[in-house]
C-alpha positions in Angstrom: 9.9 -2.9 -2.2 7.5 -0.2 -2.8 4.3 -2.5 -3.0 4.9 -4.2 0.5 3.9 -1.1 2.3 0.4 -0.9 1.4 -0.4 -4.1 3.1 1.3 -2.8 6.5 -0.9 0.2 6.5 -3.9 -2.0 5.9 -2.6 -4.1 8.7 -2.1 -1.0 10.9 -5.4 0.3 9.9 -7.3 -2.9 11.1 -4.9 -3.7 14.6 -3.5 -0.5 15.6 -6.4 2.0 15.1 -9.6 1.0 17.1 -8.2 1.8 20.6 -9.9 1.5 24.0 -9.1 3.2 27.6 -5.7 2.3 28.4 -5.4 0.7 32.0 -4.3 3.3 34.9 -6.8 6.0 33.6 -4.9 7.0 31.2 -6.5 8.6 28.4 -5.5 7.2 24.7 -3.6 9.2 22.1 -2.8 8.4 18.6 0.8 9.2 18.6 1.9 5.4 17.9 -0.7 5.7 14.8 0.8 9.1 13.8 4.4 7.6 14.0 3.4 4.3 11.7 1.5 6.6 9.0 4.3 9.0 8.9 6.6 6.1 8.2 4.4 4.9 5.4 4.4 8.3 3.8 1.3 8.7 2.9 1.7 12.1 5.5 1.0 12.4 9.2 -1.2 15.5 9.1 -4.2 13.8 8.0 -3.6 11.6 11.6 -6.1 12.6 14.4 -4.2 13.7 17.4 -6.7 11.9 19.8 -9.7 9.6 18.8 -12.5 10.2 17.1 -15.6 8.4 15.8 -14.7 7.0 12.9 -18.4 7.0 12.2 -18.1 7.6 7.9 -15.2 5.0 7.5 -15.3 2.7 5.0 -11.9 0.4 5.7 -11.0 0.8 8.9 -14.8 0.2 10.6 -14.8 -0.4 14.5 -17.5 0.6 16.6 -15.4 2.6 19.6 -13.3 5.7 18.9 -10.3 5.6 15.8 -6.9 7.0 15.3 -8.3 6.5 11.5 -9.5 9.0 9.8 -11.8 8.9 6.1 -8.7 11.4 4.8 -6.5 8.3 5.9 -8.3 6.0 4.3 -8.3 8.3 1.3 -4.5 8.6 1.0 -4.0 4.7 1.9 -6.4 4.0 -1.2 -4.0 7.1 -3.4 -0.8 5.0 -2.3 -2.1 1.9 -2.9 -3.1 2.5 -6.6 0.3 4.4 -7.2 2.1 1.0 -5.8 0.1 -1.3 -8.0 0.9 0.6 -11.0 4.0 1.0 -10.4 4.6 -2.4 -9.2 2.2 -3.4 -12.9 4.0 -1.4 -14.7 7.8 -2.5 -14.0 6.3 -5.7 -14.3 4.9 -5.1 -18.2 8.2 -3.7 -19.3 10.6 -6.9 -17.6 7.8 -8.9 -19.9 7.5 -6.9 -23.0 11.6 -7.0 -23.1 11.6 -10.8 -22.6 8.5 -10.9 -25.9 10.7 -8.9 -27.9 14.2 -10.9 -27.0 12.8 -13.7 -27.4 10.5 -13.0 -31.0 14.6 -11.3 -32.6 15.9 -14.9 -31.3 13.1 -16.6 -33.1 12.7 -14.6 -36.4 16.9 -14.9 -36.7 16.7 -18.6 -36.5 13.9 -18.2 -39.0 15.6 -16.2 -41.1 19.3 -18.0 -41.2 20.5 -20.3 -43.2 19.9 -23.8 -42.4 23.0 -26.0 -41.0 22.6 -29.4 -41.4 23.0 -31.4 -37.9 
């Protein structure tokens, strides 16, 4: 399902992203972060390639360096509104088929002839 998506980039976006030194000196890179966005196709080239501030986020706030970028964020907000209307919109079509099945159902007992019981 399309919709289910967004919530696992949110989820990726508050866990994955605010990254620390790694033990054994080793220095921290955001190819896990890259991987995970790429999968959630919103597009792996706005991913940083190595952390950075993260200084004008609005989402994914944390106050050491971020595999998050704002163009991230941007893209994460883009596919989340495309989900939700697309997600609102199969929704209001199952429903208006069900109105108008269920209003031909009622008008044609309306409009038959009565049988007595």
């Amino acid at each position: 399902m399309a919709g289910t998506r967004v919530p696992g980039a949110l989820l990726l976006c508050v866990s994955l992203l605010p990254l620390a030194q790694l033990s054994g000196g080793q220095v921290p890179n955001c190819q896990v972060v890259r991987s995970s966005f790429q999968l959630l196709h919103p597009g792996v080239k706005w991913t940083p390639e190595s952390p950075v501030s993260g200084a004008d986020l609005q989402v994914c706030q944390t106050k050491g360096p971020t595999c998050c970028s704002r163009r991230m964020e941007e893209r994460y907000l883009a596919a989340a509104r495309q989900n939700m209307e697309s997600s609102l919109q199969a929704s209001s079509a199952q429903l208006k088929l069900l109105i108008i099945q269920n209003a031909a159902i009622f008008q044609g007992k309306k409009t038959s002839p009565r049988t007595p019981f």
